[in-house]
C-alpha positions as CSV (number, residue, x, y, z in Angstrom):
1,X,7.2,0.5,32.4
2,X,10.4,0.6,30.7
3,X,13.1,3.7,31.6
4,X,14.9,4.5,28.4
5,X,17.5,7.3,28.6
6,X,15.2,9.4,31.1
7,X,12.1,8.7,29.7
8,X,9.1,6.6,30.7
9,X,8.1,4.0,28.0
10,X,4.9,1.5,28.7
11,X,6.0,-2.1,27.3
12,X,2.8,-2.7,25.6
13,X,0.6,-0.2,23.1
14,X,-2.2,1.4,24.4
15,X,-5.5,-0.8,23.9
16,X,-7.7,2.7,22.8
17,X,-6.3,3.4,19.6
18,X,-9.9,5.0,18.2
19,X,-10.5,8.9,18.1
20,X,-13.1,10.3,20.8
21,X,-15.7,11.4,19.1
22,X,-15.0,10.0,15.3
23,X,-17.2,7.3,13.6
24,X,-16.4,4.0,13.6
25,X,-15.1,3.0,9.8
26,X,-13.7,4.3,7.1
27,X,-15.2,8.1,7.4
28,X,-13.4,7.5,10.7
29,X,-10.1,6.7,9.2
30,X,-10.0,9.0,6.2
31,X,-11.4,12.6,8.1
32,X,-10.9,11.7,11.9
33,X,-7.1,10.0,11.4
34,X,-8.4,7.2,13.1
35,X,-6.2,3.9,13.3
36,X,-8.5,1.7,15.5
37,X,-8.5,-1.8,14.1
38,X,-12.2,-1.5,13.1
39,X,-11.3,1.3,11.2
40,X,-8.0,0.5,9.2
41,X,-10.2,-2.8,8.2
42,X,-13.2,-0.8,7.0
43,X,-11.1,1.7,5.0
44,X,-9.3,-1.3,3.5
45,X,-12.6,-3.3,1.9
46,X,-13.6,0.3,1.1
47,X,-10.5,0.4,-1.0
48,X,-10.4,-2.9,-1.9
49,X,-14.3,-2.5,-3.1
50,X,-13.3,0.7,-5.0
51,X,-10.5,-1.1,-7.0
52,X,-12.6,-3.8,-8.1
53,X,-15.4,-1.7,-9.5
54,X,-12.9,0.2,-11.7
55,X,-11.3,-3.3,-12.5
56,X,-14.8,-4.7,-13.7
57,X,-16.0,-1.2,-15.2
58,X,-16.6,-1.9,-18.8
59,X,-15.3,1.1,-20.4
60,X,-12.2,2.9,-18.9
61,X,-12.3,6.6,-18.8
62,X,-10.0,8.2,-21.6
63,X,-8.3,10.5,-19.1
64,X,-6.8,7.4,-17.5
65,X,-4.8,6.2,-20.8
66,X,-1.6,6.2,-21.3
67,X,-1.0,6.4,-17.3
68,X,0.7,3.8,-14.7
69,X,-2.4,4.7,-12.9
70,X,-4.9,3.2,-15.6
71,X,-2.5,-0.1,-15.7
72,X,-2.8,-0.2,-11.9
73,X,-6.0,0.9,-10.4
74,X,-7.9,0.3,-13.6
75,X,-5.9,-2.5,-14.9
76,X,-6.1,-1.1,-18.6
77,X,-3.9,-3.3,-20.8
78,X,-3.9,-1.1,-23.5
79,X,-0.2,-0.6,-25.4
80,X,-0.3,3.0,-23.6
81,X,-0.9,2.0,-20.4
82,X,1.2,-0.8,-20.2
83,X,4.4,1.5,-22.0
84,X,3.6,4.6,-18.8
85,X,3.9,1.1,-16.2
86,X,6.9,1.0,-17.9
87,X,8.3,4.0,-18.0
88,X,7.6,4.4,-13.8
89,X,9.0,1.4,-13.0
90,X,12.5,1.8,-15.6
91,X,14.5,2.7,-12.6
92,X,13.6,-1.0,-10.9
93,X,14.7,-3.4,-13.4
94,X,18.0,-0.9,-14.0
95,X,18.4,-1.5,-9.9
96,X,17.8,-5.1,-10.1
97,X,20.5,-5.6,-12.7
98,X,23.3,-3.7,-11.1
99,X,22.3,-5.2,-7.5
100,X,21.8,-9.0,-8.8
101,X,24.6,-10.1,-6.4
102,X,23.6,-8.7,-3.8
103,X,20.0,-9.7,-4.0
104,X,20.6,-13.4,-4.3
105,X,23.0,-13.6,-1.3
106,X,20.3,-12.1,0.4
107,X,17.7,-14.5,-0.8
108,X,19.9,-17.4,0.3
109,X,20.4,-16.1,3.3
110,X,16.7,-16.1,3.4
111,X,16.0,-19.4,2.5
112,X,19.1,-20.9,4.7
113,X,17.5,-19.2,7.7
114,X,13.5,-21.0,6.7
């Protein structure tokens, strides 16, 4: 146990982590809040399952063109799609350019560090 400014803290995380009475997996995770390990792992090949059958899907739903979200989770490469991936991301490559100084001292700090 650790005392930090009047309060008990235990050094190490506590080892039951999953919900009493939730199911193991992803219902577990997305209903229950669980964040047991089995859990977070389920719900992650659940979403990673669910992104690659609307990657391999042979037709894209017309609702999703012309979005960033049928560039990403779809990955439409239609002119719309890719000009709304565009259009969200604007504000990055604006960032990028004002900060380039900054971002390379960092990344050589980085690499001087490896």
């Amino acid at each position: 146990m650790v005392v930090k400014e009047g309060l008990v803290m235990a050094k190490t995380r506590p080892t039951q982590l999953h919900v009493r009475g939730a199911p193991v997996g992803a219902e577990g995770y997305v209903i229950h809040l669980c964040r047991c390990p089995e859990c977070k792992s389920d719900y992650q090949k659940y979403g990673e399952n669910a992104r690659e059958r609307r990657r391999n899907c042979p037709w894209k739903p017309v609702h999703i063109h012309g979005t960033w979200s049928g560039y990403s989770n779809y990955a439409c490469r239609c002119e719309r799609c890719l000009s709304a991936c565009r259009k969200t991301y604007d504000y990055a490559a604006g960032w990028r350019e004002v900060n380039r100084e900054h971002l390379a001292e960092r990344a050589r700090d980085y690499r001087a560090k490896s």
